[in-house]
C-alpha positions as CSV (number, residue, x, y, z in Angstrom):
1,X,-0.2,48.4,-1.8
2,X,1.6,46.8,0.9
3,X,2.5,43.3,0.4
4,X,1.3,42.2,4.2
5,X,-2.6,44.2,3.5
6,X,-2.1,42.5,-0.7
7,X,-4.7,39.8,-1.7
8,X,-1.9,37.6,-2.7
9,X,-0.1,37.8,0.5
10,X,-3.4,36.9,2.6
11,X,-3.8,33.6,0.0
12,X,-0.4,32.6,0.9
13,X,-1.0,32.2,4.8
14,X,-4.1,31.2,4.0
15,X,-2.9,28.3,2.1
16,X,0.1,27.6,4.2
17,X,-2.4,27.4,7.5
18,X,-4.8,24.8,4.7
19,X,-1.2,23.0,4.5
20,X,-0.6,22.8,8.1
21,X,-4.4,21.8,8.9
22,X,-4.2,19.5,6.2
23,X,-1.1,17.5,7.6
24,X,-3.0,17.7,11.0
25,X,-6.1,16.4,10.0
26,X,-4.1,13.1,8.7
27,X,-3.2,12.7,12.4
28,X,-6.3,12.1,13.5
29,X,-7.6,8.5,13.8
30,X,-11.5,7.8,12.4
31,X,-12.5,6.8,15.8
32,X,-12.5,10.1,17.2
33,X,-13.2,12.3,14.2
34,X,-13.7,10.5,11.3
35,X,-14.6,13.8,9.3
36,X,-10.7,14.6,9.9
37,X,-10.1,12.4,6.8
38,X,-11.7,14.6,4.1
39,X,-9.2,17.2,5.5
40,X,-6.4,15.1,5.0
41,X,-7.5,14.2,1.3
42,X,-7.5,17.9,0.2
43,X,-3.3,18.1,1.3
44,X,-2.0,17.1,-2.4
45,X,-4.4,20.3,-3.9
46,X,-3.2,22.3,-0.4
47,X,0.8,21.3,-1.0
48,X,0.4,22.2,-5.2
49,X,-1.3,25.6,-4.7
50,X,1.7,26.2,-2.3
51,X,4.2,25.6,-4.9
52,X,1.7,28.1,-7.2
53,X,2.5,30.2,-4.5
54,X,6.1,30.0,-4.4
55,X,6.6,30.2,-8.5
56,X,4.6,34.0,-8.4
57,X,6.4,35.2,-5.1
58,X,9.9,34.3,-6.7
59,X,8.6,36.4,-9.9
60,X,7.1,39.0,-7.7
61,X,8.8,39.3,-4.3
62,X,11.6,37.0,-3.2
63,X,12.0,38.1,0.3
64,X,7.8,36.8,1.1
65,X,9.1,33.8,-1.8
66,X,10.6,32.4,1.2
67,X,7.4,31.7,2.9
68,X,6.1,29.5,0.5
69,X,9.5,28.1,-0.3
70,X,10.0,26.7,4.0
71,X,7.0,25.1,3.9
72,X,7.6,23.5,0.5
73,X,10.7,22.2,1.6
74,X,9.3,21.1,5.3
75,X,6.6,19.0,3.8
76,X,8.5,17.6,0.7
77,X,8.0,13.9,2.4
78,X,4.2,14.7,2.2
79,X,4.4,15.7,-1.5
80,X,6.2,12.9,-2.1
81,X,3.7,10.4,-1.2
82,X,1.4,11.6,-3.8
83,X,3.7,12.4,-6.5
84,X,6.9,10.9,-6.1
85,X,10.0,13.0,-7.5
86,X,13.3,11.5,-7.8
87,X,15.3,13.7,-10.5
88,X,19.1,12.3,-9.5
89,X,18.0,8.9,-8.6
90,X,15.9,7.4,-6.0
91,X,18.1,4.6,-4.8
92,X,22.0,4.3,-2.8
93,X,22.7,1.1,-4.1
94,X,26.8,1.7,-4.2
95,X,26.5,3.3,-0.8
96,X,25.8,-0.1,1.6
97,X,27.1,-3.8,1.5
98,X,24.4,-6.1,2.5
99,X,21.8,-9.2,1.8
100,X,19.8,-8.3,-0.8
101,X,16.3,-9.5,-0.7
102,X,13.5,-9.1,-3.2
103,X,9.9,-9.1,-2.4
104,X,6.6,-9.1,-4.5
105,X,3.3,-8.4,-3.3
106,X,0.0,-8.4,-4.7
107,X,-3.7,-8.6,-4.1
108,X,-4.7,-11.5,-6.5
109,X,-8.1,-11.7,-6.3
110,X,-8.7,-15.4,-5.2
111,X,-7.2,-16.1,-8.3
112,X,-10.1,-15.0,-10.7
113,X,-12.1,-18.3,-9.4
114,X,-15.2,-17.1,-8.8
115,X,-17.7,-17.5,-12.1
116,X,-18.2,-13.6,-12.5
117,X,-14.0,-13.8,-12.7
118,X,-13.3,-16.1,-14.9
119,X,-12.7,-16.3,-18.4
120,X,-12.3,-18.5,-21.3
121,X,-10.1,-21.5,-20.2
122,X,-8.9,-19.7,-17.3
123,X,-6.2,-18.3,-19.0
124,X,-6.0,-15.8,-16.7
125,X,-6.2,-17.4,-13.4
126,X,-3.3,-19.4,-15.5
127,X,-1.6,-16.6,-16.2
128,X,-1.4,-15.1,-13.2
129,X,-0.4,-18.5,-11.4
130,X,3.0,-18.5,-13.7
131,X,3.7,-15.3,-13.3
132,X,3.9,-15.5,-9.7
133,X,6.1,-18.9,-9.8
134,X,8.6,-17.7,-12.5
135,X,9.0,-14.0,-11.0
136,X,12.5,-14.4,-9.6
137,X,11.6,-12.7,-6.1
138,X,12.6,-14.1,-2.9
139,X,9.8,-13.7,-1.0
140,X,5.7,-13.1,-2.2
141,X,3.2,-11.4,0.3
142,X,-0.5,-12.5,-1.2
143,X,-3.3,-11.6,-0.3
144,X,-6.9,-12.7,-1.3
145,X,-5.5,-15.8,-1.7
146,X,-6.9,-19.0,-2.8
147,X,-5.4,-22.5,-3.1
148,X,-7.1,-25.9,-4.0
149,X,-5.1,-28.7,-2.1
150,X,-4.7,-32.4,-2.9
151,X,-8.4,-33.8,-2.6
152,X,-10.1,-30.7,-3.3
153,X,-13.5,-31.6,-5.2
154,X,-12.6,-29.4,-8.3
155,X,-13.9,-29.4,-11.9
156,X,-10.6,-27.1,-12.6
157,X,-8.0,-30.0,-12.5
158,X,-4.9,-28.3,-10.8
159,X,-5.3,-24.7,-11.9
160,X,-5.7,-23.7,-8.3
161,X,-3.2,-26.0,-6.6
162,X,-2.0,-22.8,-6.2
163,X,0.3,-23.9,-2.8
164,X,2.4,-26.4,-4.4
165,X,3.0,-24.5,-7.5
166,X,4.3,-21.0,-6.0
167,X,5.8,-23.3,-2.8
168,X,7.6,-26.1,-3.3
169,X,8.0,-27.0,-6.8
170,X,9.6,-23.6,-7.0
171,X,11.9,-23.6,-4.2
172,X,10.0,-21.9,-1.8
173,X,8.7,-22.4,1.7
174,X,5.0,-21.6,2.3
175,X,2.8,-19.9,5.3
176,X,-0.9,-20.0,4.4
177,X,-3.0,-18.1,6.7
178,X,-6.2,-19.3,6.6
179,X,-9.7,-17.8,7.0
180,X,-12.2,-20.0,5.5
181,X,-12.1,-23.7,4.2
182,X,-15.4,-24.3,2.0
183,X,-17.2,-27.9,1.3
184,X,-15.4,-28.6,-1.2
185,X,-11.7,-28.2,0.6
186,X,-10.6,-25.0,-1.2
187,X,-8.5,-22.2,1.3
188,X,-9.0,-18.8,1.3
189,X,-6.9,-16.4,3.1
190,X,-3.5,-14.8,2.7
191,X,0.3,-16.1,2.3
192,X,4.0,-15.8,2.4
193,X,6.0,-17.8,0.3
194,X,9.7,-17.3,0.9
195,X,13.2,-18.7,-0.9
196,X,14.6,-18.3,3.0
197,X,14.1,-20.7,5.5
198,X,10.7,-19.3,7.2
199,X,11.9,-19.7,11.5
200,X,8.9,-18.1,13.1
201,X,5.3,-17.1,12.1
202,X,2.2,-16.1,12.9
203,X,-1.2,-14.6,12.6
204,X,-2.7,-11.0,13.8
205,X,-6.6,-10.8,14.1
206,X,-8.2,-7.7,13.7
207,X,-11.6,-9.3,16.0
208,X,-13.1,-12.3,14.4
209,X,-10.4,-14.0,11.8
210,X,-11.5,-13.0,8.4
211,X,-10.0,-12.1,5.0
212,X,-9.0,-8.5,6.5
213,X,-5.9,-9.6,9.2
214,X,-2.2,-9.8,9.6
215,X,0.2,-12.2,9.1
216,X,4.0,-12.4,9.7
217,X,7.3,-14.6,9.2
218,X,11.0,-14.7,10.7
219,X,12.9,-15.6,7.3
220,X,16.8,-16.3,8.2
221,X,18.9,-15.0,5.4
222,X,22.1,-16.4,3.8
223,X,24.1,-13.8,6.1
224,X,22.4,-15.0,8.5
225,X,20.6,-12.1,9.9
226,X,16.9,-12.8,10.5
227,X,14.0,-10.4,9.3
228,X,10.5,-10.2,9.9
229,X,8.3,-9.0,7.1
230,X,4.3,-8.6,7.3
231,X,1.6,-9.2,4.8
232,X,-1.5,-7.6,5.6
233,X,-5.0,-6.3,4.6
234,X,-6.8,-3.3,5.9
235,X,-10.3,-3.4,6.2
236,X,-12.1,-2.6,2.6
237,X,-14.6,0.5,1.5
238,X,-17.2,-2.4,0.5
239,X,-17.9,0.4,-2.0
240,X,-18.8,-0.8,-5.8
241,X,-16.7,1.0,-8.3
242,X,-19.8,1.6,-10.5
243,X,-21.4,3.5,-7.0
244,X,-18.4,6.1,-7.0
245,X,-18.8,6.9,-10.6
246,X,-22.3,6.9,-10.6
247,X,-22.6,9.4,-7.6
248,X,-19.7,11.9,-8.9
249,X,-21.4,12.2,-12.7
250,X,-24.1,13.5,-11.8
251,X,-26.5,15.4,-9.6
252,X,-29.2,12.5,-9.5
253,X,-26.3,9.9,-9.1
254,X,-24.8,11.8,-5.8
255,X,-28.2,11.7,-4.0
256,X,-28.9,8.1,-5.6
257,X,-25.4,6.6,-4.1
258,X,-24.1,9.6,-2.0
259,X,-25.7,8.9,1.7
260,X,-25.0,5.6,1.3
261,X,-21.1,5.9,-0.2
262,X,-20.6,7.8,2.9
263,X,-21.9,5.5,5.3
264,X,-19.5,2.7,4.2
265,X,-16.5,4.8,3.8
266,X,-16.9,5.9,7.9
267,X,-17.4,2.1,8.4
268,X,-14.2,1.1,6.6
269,X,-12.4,4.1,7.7
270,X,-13.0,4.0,11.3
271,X,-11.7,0.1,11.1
272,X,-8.7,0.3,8.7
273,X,-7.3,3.1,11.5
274,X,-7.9,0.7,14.4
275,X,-6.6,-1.8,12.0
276,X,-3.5,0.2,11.8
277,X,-3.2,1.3,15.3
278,X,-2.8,-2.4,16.6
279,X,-0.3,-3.1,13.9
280,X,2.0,-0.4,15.3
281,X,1.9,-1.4,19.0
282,X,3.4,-4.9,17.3
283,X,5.8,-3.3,15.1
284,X,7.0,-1.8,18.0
285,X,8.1,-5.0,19.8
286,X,9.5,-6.9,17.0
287,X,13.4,-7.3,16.5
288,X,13.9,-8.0,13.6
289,X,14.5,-5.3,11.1
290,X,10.9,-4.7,9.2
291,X,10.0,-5.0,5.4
292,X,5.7,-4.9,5.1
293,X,3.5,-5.5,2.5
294,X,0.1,-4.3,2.5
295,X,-3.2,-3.4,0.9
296,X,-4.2,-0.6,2.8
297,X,-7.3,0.0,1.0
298,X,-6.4,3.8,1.8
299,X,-4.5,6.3,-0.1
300,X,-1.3,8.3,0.8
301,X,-3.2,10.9,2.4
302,X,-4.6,9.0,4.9
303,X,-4.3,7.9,8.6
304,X,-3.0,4.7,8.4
305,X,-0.5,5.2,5.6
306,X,0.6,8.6,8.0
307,X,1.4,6.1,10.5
308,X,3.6,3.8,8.6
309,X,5.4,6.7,6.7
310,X,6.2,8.2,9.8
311,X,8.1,4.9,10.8
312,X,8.9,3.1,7.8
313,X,10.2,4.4,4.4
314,X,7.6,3.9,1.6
315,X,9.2,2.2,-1.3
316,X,7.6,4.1,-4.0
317,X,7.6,7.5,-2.2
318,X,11.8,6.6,-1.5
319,X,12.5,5.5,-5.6
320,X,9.7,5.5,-7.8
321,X,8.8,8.3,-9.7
322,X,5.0,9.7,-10.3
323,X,1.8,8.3,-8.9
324,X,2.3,4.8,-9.0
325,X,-0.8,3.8,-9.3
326,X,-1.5,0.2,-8.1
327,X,-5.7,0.2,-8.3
328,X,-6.4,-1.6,-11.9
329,X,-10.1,-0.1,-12.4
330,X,-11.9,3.3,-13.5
331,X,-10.9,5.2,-10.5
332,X,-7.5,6.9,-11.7
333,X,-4.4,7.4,-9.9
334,X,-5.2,5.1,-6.9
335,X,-2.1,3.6,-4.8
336,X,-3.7,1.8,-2.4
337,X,-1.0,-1.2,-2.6
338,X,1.9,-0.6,-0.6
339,X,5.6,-1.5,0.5
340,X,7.2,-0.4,3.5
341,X,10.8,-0.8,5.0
342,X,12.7,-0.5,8.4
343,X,15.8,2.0,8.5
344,X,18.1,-1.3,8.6
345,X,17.3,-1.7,4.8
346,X,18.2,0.8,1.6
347,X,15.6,0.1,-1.0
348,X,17.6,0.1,-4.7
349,X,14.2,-0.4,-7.0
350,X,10.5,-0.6,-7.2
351,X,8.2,-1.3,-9.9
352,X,4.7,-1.7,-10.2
353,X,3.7,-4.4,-12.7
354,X,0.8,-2.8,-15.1
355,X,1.7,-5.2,-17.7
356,X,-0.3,-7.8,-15.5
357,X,-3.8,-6.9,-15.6
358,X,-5.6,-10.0,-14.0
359,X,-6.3,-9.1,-10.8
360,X,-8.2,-5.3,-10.0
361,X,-4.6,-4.8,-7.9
362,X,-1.4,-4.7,-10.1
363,X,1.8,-6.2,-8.3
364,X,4.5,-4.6,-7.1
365,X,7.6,-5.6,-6.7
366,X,10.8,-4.0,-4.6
367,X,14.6,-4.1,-4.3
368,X,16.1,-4.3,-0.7
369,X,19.4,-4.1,0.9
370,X,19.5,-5.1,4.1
371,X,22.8,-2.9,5.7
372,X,25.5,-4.7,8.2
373,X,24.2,-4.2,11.6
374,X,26.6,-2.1,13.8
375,X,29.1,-3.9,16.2
């Protein structure tokens, strides 16, 4: 049989169009086609049955091999946002001079202080405290963030004087962006703590101020150079955990949870890509070369990650290696947590902290070099 009229040769263009469509579909904001976004999420099995592909043509034919084998190499970036691949090294850290600058970020979960969070002693809520004030990076992007200040009516003592401690007994200027002060004094928001003097700042509302916003802060370095990063959090699924599972393990559980699943992801979808389209525009005017830190609440194959990977370099997708899964709950291989950097900076590391299991996000913490501007 011909290969062009085979049943393998039809899969292949098949797939490859499924490839193409795929990548499209990730183009398309929620607010004009919010279906688009179950397109997108089927790219990772699209870009692997490709590679399928590729192995049996090289066995079989090498000339149609080469089909398979363009796209593969055309969407490598893609693949490597899923599953990222660094066999000879991820980093250049020999090849640039430059400031280096070390940033953590994590979702902490207003700091475990709710009752339902707690535990015994509030060891963890502790635990997590230290761990932010010893970790020896420059700068920390928080978000969920919770802080008791002086005069707070607390039964806690100074557990949660969480400003002071990860601020200025540490060495570090603080920007707290608040969106709620309760009764009792206590601050909830998101912040930026930085080892570099902090020269600008400010906040980005997504509508009416809440815990989903933007925040930003001019940080002068020791070569002088001034950066902007951005902290921010994208609009959540407001989906319980125990919903998803409970509507994918079984028939019953799917038209139990499943109208209602979907509902809230369209909500959160169609924001998060508004979310993200307003945070371009302003990335746009800024500067200052760009570092970001963000929960997306949205995975690689998304809109709003497609929109920062196609102007900023992903730290994980640039050094890491695998999934890099940030999401600490049931649902497996989830990176929702994110670090992104402007072309001025090389990133040498990143690491994702598992080893610190008290919030439902895991920290992540990245390696920058910020490069000599050009005369």
């Amino acid at each position: 049989m011909p290969v062009r009229r085979s049943f393998a040769f039809k899969c292949t263009l098949l797939v490859i169009g499924w490839v193409l469509l795929a990548i499209g579909c990730a183009q398309v904001p929620g607010y004009t086609f919010w279906p688009a976004a179950f397109g997108a999420l089927t790219l990772p099995l699209a870009l692997a049955l490709n590679l399928l592909l590729l192995l049996y043509w090289l066995l079989r034919n090498r000339r149609v091999a080469l089909l398979p084998l363009a796209v593969a190499v055309l969407t490598w970036p893609h693949f490597q946002r899923g599953l990222a691949i660094h066999p000879f090294g991820g980093g250049s850290a020999a090849e640039h001079p430059g400031q280096l600058v070390r940033v953590l970020s994590s979702n902490v979960r207003i700091f475990n202080v709710y009752p339902q969070l707690r535990d015994a002693e509030l060891n963890s809520s502790r635990e997590m405290v230290r761990f932010l004030a010893e970790n020896p990076a420059d700068i920390l992007c928080l978000q969920e963030f919770y802080n008791e200040p002086a005069g707070t009516r607390s039964r806690d003592g100074n557990v949660f004087r969480t400003e002071d401690k990860l601020g200025r007994q540490v060495g570090r200027q603080a920007f707290i962006s608040k969106t709620l002060t309760n009764s009792a004094g206590a601050e909830f928001g998101m912040a930026i703590f930085s080892r570099f003097p902090i020269v600008g700042r400010g906040t980005i509302q997504f509508g009416k101020l809440t815990q989903n916003h933007a925040m930003w802060a001019d940080l002068r370095l020791p070569s002088k150079d001034t950066i902007r990063i951005y902290n921010f959090h994208l609009q959540s699924m407001s989906m319980e955990e125990q919903d998803i599972v409970d509507s994918y393990s079984s028939k019953a559980g799917l038209k139990k949870k499943g109208l209602g699943l979907l509902r809230r992801f369209k909500r959160g979808l169609v924001a998060r890509n508004a979310q993200v389209d307003t945070l371009t525009q302003r990335f746009e005017r800024c500067r200052y070369p760009i570092l970001l830190c963000a929960d997306l609440n949205d995975v690689p194959y998304s809109y709003s990650y497609d929109q920062l990977a196609d102007h900023f370099q992903n730290a994980w997708a640039t050094v890491g290696t695998g999934v890099g899964a940030t999401y600490n709950g049931r649902l497996p291989f989830v990176r929702i947590d994110n670090q992104f950097a402007g072309p001025r900076f090389t990133i040498e590391d990143f690491q994702i902290h598992h080893e610190i299991p008290y919030s439902d996000h895991f920290p992540t913490l990245a390696t920058y070099r910020l490069k000599p501007q050009r005369e």
